[in-house]
VOLOZA-633172 format. One line per 10 residues: for each residue x, y, z of N, C-alpha, C. Coordinates in steps of 0.2 Angstrom, whole numbers. Layout:
# residues N
X Y Z X Y Z X Y Z  ... .
# end
This chain:
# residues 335
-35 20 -76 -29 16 -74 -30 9 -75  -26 4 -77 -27 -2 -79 -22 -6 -72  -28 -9 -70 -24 -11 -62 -25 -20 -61  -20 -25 -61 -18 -30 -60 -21 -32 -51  -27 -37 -49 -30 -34 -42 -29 -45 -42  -24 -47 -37 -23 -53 -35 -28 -55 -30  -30 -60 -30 -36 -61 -23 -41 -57 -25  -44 -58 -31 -49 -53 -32 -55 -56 -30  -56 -60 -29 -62 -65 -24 -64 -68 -19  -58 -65 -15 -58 -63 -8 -60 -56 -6 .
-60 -56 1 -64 -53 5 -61 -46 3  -53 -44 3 -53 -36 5 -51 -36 -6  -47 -41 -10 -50 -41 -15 -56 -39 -19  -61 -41 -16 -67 -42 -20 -72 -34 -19  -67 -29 -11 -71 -24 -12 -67 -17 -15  -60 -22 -18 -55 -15 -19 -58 -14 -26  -60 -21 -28 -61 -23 -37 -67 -18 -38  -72 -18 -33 -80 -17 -35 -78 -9 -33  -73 -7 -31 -72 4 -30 -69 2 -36  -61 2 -37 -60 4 -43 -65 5 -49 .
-68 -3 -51 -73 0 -57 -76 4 -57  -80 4 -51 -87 12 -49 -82 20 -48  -76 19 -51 -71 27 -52 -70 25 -58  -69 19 -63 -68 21 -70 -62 17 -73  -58 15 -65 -53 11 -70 -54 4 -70  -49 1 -77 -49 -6 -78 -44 -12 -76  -49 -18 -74 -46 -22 -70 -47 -28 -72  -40 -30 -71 -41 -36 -72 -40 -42 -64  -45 -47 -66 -45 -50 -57 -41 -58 -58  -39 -57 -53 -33 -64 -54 -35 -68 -45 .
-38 -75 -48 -38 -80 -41 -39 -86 -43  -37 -90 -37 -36 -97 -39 -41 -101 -36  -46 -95 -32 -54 -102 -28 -51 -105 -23  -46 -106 -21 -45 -113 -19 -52 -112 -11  -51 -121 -10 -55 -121 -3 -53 -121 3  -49 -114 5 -47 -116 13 -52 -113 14  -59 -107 11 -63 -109 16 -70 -110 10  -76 -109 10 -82 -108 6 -82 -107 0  -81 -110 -6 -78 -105 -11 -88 -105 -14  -90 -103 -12 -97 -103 -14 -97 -93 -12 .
-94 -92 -5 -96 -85 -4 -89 -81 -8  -83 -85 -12 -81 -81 -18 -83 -79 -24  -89 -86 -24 -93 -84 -32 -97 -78 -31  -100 -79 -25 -103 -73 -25 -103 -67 -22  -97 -65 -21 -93 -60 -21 -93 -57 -29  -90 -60 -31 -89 -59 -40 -94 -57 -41  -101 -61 -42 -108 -59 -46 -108 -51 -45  -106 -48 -39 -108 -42 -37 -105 -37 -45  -101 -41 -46 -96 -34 -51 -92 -39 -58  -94 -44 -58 -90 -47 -64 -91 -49 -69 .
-98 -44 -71 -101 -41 -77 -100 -34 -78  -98 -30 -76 -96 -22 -77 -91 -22 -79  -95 -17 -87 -89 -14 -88 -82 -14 -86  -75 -16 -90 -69 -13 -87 -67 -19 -81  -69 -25 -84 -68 -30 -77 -66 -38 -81  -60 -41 -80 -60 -47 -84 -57 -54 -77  -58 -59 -79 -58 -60 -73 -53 -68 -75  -49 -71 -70 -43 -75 -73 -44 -82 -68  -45 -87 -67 -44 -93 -63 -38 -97 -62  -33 -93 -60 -26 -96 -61 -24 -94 -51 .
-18 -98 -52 -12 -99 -47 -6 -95 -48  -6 -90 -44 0 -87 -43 7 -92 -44  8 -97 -43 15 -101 -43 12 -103 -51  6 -103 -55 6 -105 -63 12 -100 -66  17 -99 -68 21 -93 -70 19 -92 -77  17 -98 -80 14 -95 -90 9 -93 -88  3 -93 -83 -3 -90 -85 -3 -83 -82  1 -84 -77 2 -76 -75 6 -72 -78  11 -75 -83 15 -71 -87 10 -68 -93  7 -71 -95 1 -72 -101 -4 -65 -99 .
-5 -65 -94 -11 -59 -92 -7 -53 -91  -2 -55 -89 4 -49 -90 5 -47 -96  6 -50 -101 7 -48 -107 3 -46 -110  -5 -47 -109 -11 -49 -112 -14 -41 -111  -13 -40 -104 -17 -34 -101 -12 -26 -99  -5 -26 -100 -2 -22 -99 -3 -19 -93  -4 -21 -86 -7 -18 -80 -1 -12 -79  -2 -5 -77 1 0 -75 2 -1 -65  -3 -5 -65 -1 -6 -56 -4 -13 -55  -1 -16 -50 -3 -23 -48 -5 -22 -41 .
-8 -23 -37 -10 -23 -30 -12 -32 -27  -6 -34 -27 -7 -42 -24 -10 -45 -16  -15 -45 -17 -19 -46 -10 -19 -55 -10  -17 -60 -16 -15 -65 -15 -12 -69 -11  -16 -73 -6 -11 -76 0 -16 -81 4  -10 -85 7 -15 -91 11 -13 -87 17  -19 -87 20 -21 -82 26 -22 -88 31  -22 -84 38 -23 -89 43 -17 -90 48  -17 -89 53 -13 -91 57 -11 -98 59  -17 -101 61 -19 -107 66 -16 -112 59 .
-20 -110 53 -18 -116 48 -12 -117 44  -8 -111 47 0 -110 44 2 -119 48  0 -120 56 3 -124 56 2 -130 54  -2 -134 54 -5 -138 50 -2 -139 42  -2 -134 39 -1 -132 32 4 -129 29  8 -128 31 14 -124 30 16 -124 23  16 -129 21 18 -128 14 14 -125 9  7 -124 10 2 -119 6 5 -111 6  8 -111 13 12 -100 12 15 -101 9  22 -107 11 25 -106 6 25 -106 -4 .
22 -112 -5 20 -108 -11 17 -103 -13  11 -102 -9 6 -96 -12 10 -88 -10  11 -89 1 15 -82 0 22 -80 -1  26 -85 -4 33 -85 -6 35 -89 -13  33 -92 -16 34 -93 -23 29 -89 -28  23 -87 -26 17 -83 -28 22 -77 -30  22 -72 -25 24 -69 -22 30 -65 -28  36 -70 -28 43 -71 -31 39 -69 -38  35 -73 -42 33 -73 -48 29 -67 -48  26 -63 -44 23 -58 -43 28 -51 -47 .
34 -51 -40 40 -47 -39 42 -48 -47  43 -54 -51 48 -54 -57 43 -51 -63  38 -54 -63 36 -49 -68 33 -45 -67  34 -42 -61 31 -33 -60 38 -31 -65  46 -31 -61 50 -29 -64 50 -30 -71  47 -34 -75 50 -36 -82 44 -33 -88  39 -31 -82 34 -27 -88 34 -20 -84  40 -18 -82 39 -10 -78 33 -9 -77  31 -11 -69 26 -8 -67 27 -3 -63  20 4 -64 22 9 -61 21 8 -54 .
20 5 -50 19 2 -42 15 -4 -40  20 -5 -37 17 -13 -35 14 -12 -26  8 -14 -27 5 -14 -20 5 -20 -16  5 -22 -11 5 -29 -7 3 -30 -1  -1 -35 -1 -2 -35 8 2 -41 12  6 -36 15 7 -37 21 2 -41 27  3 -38 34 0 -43 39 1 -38 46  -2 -37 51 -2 -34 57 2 -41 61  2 -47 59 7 -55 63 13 -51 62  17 -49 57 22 -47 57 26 -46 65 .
23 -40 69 25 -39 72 26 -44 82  22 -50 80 22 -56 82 21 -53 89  27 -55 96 25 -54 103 25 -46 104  28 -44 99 30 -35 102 25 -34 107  28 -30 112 24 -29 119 24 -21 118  27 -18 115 28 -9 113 22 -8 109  17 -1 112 8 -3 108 10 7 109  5 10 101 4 6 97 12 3 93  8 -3 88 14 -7 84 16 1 78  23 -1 79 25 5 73 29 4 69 .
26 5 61 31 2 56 39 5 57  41 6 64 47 10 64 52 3 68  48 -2 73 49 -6 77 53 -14 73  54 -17 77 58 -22 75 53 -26 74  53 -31 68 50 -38 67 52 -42 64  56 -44 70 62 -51 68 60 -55 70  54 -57 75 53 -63 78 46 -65 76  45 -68 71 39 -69 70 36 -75 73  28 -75 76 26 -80 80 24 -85 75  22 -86 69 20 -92 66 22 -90 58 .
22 -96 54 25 -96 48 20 -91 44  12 -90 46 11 -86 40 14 -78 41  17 -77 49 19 -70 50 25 -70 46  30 -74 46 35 -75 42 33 -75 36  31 -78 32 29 -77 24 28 -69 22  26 -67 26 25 -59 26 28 -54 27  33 -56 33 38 -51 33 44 -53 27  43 -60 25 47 -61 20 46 -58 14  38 -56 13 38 -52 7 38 -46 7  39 -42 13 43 -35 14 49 -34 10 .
51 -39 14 61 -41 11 62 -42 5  57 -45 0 58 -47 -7 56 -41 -9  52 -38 -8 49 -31 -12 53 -27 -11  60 -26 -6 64 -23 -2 69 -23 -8  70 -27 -9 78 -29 -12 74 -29 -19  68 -28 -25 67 -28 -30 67 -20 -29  65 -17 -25 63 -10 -27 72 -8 -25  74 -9 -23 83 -7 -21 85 -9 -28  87 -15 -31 90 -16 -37 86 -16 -43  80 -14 -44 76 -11 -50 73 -7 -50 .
74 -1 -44 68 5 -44 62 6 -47  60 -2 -44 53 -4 -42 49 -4 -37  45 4 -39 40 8 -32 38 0 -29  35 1 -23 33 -6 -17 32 -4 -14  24 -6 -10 22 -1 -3 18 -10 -2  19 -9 4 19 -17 9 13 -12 13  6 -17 14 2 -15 18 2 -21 24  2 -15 31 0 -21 38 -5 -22 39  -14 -24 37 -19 -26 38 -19 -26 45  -26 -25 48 -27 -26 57 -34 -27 54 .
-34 -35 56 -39 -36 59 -47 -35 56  -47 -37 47 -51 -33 43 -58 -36 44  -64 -34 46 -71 -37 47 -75 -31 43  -81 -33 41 -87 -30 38 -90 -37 33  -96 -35 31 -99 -37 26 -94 -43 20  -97 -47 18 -93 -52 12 -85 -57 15  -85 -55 23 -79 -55 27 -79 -64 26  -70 -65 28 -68 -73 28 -72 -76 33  -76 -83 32 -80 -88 36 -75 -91 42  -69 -91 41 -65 -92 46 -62 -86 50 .
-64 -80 49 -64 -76 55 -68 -76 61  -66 -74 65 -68 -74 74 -77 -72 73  -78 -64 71 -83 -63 70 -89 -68 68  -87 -70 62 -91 -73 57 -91 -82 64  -88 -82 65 -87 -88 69 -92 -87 74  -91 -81 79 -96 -81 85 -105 -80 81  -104 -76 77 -109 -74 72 -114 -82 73  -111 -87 68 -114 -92 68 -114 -95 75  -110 -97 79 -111 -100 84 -117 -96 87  -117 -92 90 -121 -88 94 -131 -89 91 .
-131 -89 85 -138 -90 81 -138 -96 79  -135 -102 84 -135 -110 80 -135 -111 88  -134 -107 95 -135 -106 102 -128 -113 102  -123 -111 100 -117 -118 100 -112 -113 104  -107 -117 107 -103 -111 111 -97 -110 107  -96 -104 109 -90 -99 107 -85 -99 111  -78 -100 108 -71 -103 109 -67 -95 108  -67 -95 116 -64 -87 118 -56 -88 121  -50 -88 114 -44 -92 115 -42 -85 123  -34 -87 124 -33 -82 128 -37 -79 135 .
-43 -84 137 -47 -85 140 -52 -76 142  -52 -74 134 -56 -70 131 -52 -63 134  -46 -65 134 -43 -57 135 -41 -55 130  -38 -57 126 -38 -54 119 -40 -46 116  -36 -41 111 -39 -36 111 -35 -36 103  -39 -33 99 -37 -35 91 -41 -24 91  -36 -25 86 -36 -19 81 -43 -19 75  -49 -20 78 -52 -21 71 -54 -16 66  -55 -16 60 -53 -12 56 -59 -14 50  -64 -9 49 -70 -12 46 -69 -10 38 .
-70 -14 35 -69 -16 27 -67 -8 25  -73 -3 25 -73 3 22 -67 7 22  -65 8 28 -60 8 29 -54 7 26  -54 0 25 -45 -2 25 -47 0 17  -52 0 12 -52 0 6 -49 7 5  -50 12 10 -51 18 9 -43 20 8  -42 15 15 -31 18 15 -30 14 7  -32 9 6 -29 6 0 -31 9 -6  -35 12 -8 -33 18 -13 -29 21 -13  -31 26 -8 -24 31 -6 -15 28 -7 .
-15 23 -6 -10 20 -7 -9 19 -12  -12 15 -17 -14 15 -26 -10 19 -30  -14 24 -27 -12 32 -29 -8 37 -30  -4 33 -24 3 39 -23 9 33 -21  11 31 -27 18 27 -26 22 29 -21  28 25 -18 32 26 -16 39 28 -19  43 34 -16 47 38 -20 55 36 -16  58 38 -22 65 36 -21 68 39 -15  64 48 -14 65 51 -7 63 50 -2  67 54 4 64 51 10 56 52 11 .
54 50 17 45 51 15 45 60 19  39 61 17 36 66 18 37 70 26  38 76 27 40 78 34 34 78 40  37 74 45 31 70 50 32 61 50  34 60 43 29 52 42 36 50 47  36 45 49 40 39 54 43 35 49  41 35 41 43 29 38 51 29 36  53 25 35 59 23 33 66 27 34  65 27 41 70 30 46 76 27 45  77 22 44 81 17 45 84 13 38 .
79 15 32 78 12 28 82 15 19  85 10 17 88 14 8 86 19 6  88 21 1 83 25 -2 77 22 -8  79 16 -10 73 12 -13 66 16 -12  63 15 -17 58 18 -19 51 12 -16  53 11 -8 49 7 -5 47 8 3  41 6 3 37 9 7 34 2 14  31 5 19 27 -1 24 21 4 27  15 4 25 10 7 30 6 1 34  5 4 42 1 0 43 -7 4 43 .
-13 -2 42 -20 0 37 -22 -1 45  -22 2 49 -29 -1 53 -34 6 59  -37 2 64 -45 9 66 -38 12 71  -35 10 72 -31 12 79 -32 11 86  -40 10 88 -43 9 91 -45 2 96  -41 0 98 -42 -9 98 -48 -10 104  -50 -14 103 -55 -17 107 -55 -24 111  -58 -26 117 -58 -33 120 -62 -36 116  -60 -43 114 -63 -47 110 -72 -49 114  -71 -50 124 -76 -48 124 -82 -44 123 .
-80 -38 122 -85 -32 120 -86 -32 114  -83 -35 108 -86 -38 104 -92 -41 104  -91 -48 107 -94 -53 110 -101 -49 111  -100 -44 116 -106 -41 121 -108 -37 113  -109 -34 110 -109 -30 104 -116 -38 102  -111 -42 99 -115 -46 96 -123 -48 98  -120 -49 104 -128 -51 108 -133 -48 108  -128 -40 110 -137 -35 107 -141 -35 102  -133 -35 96 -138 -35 90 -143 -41 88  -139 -48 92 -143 -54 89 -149 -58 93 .
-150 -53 99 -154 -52 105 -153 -60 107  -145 -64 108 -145 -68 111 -140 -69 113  -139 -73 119 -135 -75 122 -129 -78 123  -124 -76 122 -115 -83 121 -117 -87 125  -112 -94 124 -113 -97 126 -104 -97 126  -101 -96 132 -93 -95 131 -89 -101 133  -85 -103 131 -78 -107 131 -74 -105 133  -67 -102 137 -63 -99 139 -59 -104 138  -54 -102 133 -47 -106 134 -41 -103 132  -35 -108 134 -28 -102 137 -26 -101 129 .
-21 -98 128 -19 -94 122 -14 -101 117  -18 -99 109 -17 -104 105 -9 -102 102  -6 -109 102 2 -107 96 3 -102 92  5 -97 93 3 -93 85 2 -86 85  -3 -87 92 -8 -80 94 -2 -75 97  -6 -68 96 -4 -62 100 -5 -60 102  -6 -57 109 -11 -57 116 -16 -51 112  -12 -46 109 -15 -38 108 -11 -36 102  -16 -32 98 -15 -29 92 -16 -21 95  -12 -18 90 -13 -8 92 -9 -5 84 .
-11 -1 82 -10 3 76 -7 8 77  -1 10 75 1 16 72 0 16 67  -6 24 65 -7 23 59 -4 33 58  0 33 62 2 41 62 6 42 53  11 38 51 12 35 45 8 39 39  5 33 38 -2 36 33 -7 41 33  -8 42 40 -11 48 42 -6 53 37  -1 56 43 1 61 37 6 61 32  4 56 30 7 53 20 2 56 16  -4 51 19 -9 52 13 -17 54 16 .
-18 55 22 -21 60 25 -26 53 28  -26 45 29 -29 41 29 -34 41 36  -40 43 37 -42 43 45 -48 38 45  -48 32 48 -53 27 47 -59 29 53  -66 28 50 -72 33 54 -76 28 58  -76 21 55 -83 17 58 -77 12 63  -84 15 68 -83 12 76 -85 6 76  -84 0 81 -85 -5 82 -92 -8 80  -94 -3 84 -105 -5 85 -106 -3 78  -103 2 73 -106 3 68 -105 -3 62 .
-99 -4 64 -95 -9 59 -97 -18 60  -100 -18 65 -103 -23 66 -112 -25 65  -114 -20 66 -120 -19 63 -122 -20 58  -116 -19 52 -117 -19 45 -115 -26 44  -110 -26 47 -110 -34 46 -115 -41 48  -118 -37 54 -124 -43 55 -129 -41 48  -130 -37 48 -136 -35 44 -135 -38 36  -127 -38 36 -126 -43 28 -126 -49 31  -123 -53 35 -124 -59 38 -132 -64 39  -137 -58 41 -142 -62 39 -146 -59 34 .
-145 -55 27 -147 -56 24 -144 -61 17  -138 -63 20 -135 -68 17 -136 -75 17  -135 -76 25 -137 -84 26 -143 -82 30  -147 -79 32 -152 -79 35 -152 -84 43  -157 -84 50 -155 -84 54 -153 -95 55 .
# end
């Protein structure tokens, strides 16, 4: 398969790029580096796989629309999986105008020439923010999310809607993924993990928003790459979905889709915390503060959906999934 892979140098990019090769197909990787966090642990992400066989690799900006036209024309991709996007809750507000170019003008130029070089399905990531304060757990791609808590949740849900309306007026296949809360190995330096990771081995204190009640859906790397295959794999069809699935009850008959990716299992961000300690046989040092702009008290997945779509069941438990990540974290930056 010749597959179009945005954000190929980020964290869930850089591990979808390095399975596909290791099965055989060819990819082309599309990022623009920028510095909202470390671009040192993008390049070396890449080193992993950006010599193999079957791999070419592009330094552009989704809102460039010749150079993204040009790869388009250059490399014929059959599928595009755009994982492209300025992430981030906290720095949506600060920054607002970076989603908007990246997750809505990015995005728009994405959507236009998937349709103009017929691609056989476009994949996209979505967001678990979508569903902002919902207090109805688990979250179901069946539920309403009209209120978005902060503009990166909006950018997201707006790219449902764009993918919505090309797949309705071009029957162009579109499956919108809702990510929960993606940690393991090569993970963004501005996630919570990676945060208390170093505070904790710098013995600096740790900043426990929502005065450390907080419970997130976490969802270890292997995993989500696992649903995002299967998703690759089996476009979204003109018909209704599959008998059992919950999806688009509601919805046209557009050959488009929404799954949510996550463990199902949510966890207190405490017991996280407590996880850490064992493994880094030290001590937090905690801050408890009230809940930030933006935030969601609690995450929870339905993932009944993709279960029985595409058979999706994620295995690594918190302790296991964190393990792996300490174990990459200090053989990466060491103590």
């Amino acid at each position: 398969m010749r597959l179009i892979v945005t954000g190929a140098a980020g964290f869930i990019g850089s591990h979808l790029v390095d399975r596909l090769l290791k099965r055989g197909d060819l990819v082309l990787g599309i990022d623009n580096h920028n510095a909202y966090y470390d671009p040192r642990i993008k390049e070396a992400r890449l080193r992993r796989f950006a010599d193999l066989p079957g791999y070419d690799h592009h330094r552009i900006d989704l809102c460039d629309r010749d150079a993204l036209t040009a790869c388009f024309e250059n490399f014929r991709p059959q599928v595009v999986v755009n994982l492209a996007a300025q992430a981030g809750v906290r720095y949506s507000i600060e920054n607002p105008f970076a989603y908007i170019n990246s997750n809505i003008v990015g995005f728009a130029n994405i959507l236009e020439l998937s349709r103009e070089f017929k691609i056989k399905h476009l994949v996209y990531a979505s967001s678990s923010s979508v569903y902002g304060g919902n207090e109805e757990f688990p979250f179901s791609e069946g539920h309403q999310v009209d209120h978005p808590l902060s503009l990166y949740a909006a950018s997201k849900k707006s790219n449902e809607l764009m993918a919505h309306a090309y797949s309705h007026l071009f029957e162009l296949p579109s499956t919108g993924l809702r990510f929960f809360t993606v940690y393991g190995p090569w993970g963004r330096p501005d996630m919570a993990l990676f945060k208390f990771t170093k505070a904790i081995l710098k013995r600096e204190p740790i900043q426990l928003y929502n005065y450390g009640n907080h419970r997130r859906d976490f969802t270890y790397i292997d995993d989500i790459i696992d649903g995002v295959l299967r998703v690759v794999d089996h476009p979204a069809e003109c018909n209704p979905a599959r008998p059992g699935s919950k999806l688009r009850a509601n919805s046209s008959k557009a050959p488009w889709s929404i799954y949510n990716i996550g463990n199902s299992k949510p966890v207190s961000i405490r017991e996280v915390v407590s996880v850490l300690e064992g493994l880094l046989e030290e001590k937090a040092i905690v801050e408890l503060l009230p809940l930030q702009a933006g935030d969601v008290p609690d995450t929870h997945s339905d993932i009944t959906a993709i279960n029985g779509d595409l058979g999706y069941t994620p295995r690594t438990t918190i302790t296991e999934g964190v393990t792996k990540f300490i174990e990459w974290y200090l053989d990466y930056y060491g103590k």
